[in-house]
C-alpha positions as a printed Julia matrix, in Angstrom:
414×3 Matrix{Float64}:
 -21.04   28.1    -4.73
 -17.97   27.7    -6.14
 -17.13   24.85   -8.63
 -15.24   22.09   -7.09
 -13.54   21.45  -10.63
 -11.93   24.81  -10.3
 -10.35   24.86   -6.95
  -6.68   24.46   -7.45
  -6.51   21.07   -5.7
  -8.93   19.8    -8.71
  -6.08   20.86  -10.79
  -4.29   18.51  -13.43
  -0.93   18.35  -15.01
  -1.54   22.17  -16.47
  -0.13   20.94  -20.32
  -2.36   17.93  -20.01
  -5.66   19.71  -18.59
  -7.33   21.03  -21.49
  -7.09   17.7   -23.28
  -9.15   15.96  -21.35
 -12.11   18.22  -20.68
 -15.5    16.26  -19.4
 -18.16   18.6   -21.02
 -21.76   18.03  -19.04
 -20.41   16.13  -16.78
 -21.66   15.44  -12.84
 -18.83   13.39  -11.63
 -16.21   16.12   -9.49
 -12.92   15.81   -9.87
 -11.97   12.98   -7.46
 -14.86   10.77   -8.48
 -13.49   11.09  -12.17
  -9.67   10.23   -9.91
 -11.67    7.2    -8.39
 -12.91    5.96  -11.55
  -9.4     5.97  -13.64
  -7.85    3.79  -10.64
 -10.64    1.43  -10.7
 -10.42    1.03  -14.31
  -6.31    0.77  -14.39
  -4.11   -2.04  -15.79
  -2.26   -1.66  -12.7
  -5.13   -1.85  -10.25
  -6.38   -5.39  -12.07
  -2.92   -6.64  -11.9
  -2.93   -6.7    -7.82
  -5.44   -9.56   -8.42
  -2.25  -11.67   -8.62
   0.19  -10.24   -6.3
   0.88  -11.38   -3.1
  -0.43   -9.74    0.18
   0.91  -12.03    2.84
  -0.09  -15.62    1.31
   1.46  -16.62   -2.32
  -1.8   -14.85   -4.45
  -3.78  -17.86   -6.1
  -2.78  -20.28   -3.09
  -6.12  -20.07   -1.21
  -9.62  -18.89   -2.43
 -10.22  -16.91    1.37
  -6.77  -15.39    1.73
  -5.98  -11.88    0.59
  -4.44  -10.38   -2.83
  -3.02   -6.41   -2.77
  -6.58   -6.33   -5.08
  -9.11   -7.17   -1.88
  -6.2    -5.38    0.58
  -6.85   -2.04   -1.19
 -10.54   -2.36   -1.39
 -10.68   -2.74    2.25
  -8.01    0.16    2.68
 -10.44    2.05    0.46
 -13.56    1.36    2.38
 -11.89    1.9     5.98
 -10.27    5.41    4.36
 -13.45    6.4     3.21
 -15.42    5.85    6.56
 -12.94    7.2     8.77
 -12.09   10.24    5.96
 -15.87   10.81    6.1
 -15.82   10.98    9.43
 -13.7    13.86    9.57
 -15.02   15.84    6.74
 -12.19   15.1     4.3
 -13.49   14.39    0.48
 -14.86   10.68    0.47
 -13.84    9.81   -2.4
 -10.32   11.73   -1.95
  -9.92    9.02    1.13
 -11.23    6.76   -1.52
  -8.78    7.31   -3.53
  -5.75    7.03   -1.69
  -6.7     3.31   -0.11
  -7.12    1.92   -3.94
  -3.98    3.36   -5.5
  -1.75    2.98   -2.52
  -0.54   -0.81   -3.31
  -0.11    0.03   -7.14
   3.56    0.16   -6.96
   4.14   -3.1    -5.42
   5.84   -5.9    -7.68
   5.31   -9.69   -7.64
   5.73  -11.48   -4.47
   4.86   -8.67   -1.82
   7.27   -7.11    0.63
  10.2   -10.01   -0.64
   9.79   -8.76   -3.98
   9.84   -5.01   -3.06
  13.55   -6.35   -1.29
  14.25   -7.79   -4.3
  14.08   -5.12   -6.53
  15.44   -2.66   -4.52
  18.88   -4.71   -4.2
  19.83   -4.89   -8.25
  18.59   -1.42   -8.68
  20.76    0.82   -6.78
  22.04    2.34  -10.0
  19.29    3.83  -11.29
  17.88    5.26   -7.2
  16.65    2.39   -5.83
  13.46    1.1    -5.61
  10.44    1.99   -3.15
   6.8     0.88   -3.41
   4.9     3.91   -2.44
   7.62    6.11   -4.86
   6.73    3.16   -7.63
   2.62    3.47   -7.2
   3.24    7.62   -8.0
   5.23    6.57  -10.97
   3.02    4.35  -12.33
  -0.27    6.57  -11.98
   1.93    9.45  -13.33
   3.78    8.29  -16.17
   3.42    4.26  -16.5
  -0.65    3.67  -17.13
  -1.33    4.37  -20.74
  -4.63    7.17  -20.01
  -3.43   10.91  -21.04
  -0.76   12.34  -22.95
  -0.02   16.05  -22.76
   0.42   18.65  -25.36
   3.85   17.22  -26.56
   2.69   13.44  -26.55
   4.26   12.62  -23.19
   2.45   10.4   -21.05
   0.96   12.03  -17.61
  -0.5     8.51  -16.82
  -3.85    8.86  -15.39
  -3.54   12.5   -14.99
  -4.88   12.26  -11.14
  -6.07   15.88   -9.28
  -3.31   17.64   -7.36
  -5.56   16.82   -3.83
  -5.41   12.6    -4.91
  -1.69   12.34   -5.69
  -0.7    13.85   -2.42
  -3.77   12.1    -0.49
  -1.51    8.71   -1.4
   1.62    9.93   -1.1
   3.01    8.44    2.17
   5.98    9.76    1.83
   6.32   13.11    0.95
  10.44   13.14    0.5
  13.3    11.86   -1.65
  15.76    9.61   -1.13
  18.34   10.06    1.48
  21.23    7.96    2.58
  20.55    5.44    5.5
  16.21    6.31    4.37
  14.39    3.1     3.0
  11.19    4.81    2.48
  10.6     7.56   -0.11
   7.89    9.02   -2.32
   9.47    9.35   -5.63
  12.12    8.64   -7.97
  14.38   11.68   -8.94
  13.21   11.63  -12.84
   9.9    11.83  -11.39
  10.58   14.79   -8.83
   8.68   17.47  -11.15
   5.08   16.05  -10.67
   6.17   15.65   -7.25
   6.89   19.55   -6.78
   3.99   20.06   -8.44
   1.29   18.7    -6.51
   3.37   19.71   -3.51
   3.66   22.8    -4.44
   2.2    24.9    -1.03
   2.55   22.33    1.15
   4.27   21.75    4.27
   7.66   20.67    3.89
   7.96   16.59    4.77
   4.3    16.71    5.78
   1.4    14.5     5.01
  -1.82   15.78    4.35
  -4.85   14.68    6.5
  -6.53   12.11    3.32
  -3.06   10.62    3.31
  -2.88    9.61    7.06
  -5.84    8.35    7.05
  -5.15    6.15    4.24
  -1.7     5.23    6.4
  -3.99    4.27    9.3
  -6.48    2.91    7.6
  -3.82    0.36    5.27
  -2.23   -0.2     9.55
  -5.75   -1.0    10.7
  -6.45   -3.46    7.52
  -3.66   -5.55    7.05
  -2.45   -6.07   11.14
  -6.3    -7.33   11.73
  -6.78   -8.87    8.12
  -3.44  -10.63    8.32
  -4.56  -12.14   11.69
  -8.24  -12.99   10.46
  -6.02  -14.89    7.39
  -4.06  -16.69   10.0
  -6.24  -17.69   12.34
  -8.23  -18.98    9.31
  -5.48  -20.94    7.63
  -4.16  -22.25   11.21
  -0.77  -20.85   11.44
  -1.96  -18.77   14.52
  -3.1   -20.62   17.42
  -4.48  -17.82   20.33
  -5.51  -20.5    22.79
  -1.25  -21.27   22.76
  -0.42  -17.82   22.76
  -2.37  -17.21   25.6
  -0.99  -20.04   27.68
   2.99  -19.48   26.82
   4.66  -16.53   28.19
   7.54  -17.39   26.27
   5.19  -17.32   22.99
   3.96  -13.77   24.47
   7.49  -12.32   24.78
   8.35  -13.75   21.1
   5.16  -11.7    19.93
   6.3    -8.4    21.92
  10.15   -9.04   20.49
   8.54   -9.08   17.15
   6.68   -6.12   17.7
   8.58   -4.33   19.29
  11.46   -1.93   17.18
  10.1    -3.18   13.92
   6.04   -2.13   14.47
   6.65    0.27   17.66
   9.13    2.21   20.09
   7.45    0.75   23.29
   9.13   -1.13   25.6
   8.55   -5.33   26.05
   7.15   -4.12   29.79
   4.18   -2.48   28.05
   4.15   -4.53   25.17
   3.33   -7.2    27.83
   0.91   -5.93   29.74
  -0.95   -4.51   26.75
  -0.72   -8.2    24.95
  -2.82   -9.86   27.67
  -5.71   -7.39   27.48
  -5.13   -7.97   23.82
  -5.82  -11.82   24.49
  -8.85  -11.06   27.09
 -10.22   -9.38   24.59
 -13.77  -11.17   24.18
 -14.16  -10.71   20.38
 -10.58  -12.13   20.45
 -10.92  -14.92   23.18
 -13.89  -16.36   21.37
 -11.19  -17.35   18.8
  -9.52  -19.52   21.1
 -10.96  -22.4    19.99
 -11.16  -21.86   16.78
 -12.0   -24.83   14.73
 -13.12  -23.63   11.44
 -16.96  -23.99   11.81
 -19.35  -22.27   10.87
 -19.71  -20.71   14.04
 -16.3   -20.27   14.43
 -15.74  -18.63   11.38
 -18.99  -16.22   12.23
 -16.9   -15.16   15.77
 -13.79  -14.25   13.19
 -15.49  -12.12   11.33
 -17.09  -10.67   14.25
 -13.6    -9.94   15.77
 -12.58   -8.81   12.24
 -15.31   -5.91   12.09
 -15.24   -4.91   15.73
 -11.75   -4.18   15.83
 -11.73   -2.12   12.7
 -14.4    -0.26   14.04
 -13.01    0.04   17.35
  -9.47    1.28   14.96
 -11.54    4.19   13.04
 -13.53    5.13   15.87
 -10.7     5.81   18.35
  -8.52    7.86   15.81
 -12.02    9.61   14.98
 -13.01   10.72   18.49
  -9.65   11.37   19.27
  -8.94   13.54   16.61
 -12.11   15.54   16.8
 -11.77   16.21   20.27
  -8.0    17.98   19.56
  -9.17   19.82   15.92
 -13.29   20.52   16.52
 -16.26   19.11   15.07
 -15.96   21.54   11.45
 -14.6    20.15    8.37
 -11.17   18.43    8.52
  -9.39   18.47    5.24
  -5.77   18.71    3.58
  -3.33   20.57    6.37
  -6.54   21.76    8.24
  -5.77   18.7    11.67
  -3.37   15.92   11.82
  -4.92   12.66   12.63
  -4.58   11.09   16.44
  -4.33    7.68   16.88
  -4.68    7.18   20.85
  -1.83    4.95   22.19
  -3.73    1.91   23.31
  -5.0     1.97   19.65
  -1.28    2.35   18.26
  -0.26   -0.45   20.35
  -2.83   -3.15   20.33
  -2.64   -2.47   16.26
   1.71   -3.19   16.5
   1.0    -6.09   18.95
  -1.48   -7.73   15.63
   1.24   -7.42   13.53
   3.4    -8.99   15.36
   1.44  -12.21   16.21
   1.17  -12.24   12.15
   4.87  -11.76   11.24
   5.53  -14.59   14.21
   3.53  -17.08   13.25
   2.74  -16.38    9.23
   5.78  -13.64    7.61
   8.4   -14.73    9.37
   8.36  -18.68    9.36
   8.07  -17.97    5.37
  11.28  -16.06    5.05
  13.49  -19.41    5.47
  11.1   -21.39    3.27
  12.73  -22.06    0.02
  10.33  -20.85   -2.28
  10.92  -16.79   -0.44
  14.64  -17.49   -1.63
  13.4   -18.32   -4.93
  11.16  -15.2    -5.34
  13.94  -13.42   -4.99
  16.22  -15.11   -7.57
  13.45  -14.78  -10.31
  13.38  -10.98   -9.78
  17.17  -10.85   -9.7
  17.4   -12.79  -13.0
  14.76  -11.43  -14.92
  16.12   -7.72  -14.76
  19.81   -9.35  -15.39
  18.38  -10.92  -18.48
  16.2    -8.16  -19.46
  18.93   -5.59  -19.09
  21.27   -7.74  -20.93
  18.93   -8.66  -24.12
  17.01   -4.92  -24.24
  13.85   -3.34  -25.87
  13.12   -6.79  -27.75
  12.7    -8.92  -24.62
  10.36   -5.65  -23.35
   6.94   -5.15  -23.5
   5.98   -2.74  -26.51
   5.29    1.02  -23.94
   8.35   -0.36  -22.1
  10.78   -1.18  -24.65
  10.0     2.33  -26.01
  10.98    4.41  -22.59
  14.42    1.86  -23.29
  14.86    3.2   -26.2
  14.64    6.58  -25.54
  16.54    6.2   -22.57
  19.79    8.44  -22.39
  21.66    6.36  -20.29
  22.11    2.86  -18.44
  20.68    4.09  -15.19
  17.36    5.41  -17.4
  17.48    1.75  -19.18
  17.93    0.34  -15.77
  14.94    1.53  -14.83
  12.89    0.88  -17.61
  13.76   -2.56  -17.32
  12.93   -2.71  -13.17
   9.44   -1.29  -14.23
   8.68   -3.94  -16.8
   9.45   -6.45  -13.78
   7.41   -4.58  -11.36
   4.41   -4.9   -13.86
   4.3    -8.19  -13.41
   1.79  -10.32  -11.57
   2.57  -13.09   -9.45
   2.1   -15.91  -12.08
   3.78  -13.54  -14.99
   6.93  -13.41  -13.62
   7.18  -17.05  -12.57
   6.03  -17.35  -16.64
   8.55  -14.4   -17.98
  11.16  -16.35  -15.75
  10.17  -19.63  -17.58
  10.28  -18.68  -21.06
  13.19  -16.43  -20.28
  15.77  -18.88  -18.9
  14.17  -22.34  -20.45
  14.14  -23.57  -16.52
């Protein structure tokens, strides 16, 4: 048999490789992957950043930190199921948040707006930044940081994205400074295609956070079912929300497919819901069956277009039936309608905002001595102000929750 550690896909950055040689060891080549994202600065960090909730508001409600577990776990199962590397799938759902910046989605906004200059900013481009160049694990040969030097297979198992940036395109997978580890764990693939590991992980982040995000709700009472269920005019909010931002289909089928949504006994047992311990028994119940139902589905169905062998890399594309695709848009949308989008006129989302927009204004006006140490070095050596611009945008993406509200603090004296 063939050693997994020398198929090209277990390949490293090829001036980095030889450095950091594992004599003896068991672990393959995406355990070792697994093991340098669990042990990250950047993976700790999502401890304190926001998944829907404000992170540190409520003991129950989800950080990015439990959000990628759970991505990780439902990757992994459904991965698994197909024959795809475990801990490839693995992989993918724990590293795909690591690009996000304080304060969620808002933040990710926020960012993007002041740093047109320098390309723009893009979660999913930021998380292959920071696992290729920003985490302090492995220099190469010439003392340039790789990052955590991640196999050719894991890098493109979490890239979501596999293009640049285009006019009119919101979502990309890297930065053009970063576009040579890009080509290079590209390199043979399908042009603009995802890999089979990294649609799972797409699914499987789809599956977690539209039921997760209505588990939070329901739990924190911002989502009452028994009212949804009663007011069509509530119902046709949820399909308007739904509908063009989370799916193509139309309001007629968004309808129809709503009310089985609602008849739904795992879900209909929620209608009461009063926080007991019974009730909060039937939510996790309804939490667990509906992922299941999720992986299952997109399992079956996929197996029963590709074959029962081994599913891996460009091998099948995953299916995701359409009752599936639109019972998962229709859970998103009864989240952003009763939990994301009340938020966005609150006072403290415009505030998020301004911190983010001040603290790179400041930070690009005082330089490297206002920058952490590794940061105020890639200023330094930057060649111009778009390279310093985005030095300084990474510094503020570092930051947790509570670090830029404290960076903000100390920064303006407000």
């Amino acid at each position: 048999m063939t050693d997994p550690a020398l198929h090209p896909l277990a390949k490293r950055w090829p001036s980095a490789e030889r450095l950091v040689a594992e004599p003896g060891s068991t672990r393959t080549p995406s355990q070792r992957d697994r093991a340098r994202i669990l042990h990250s600065a950047g993976f700790r960090r999502l401890a304190d950043k926001t998944q829907v909730h404000t992170a540190g508001t409520d003991d129950f409600l989800r950080t990015r930190l439990t959000h990628s577990l759970e991505v990780a776990q439902i990757s992994r199962e459904l991965g698994s199921a197909l024959g795809c590397d475990p801990d490839v799938a693995d992989v993918a759902g724990l590293a795909h948040d690591l690009g996000h910046p304080p304060f969620g989605h808002n933040g990710e906004d926020a960012l993007h707006e002041v740093s047109g200059p320098c390309g723009g900013y893009e979660g999913n481009a930021q998380t292959l930044r920071v696992v290729s160049r920003l985490e302090a694990k492995t220099l190469d040969e010439h003392g340039e940081s790789v990052g955590l030097n991640l196999t050719r297979a894991s890098l493109d198992a979490m890239c979501k994205y596999p293009w640049a940036a285009a006019e009119g395109v919101r979502k990309f997978g890297f930065y053009e400074d970063d576009r040579p580890v890009f080509e290079w764990f590209r390199g043979g693939a399908p042009e603009g295609a995802k890999c089979l590991e990294s649609q799972v992980m797409d699914w499987s982040d789809d599956v977690a956070y539209s039921v997760h995000d209505v588990e939070d709700g329901i739990y924190g009472e911002y989502i009452n079912l028994a009212k949804l269920l009663d007011d069509a005019g509530e119902q046709a909010a949820v399909c308007e929300a739904a509908a063009g931002r989370y799916t193509d289909e139309s309001p007629a089928v968004l309808g129809e497919a709503l009310k089985d949504l609602l008849r739904d006994p795992a879900l209909a047992a929620l209608h009461d819901y009063d926080g007991s311990f019974r009730a909060q028994a039937a939510l996790k119940y309804f939490t667990s069956n509906t992922v299941g139902r999720f992986v299952k589905a997109a399992a079956k169905a996929t197996r029963e277009q590709f074959g029962d062998g081994q599913l891996r890399r460009y091998d099948a594309d995953l299916v995701i039936p359409r009752e599936e695709r639109v019972k998962c848009a229709l859970l998103k949308g009864i989240a952003w309608r009763y939990v994301m989008q009340p938020r966005t006129s609150a006072s403290w989302y415009t505030r998020q905002r301004e911190i983010l927009h001040d603290l790179v204004a400041i930070l690009c006006d005082r330089g490297s001595d206002a920058l952490d140490p590794m940061f105020a070095e890639a200023y330094e050596r930057a060649g111009d102000d778009a390279a310093r611009l985005r030095a300084v945008v990474d510094q503020v993406a570092s930051l947790t929750d509570a670090s830029a509200e404290s960076w903000h603090r100390r920064l303006t004296g407000a």
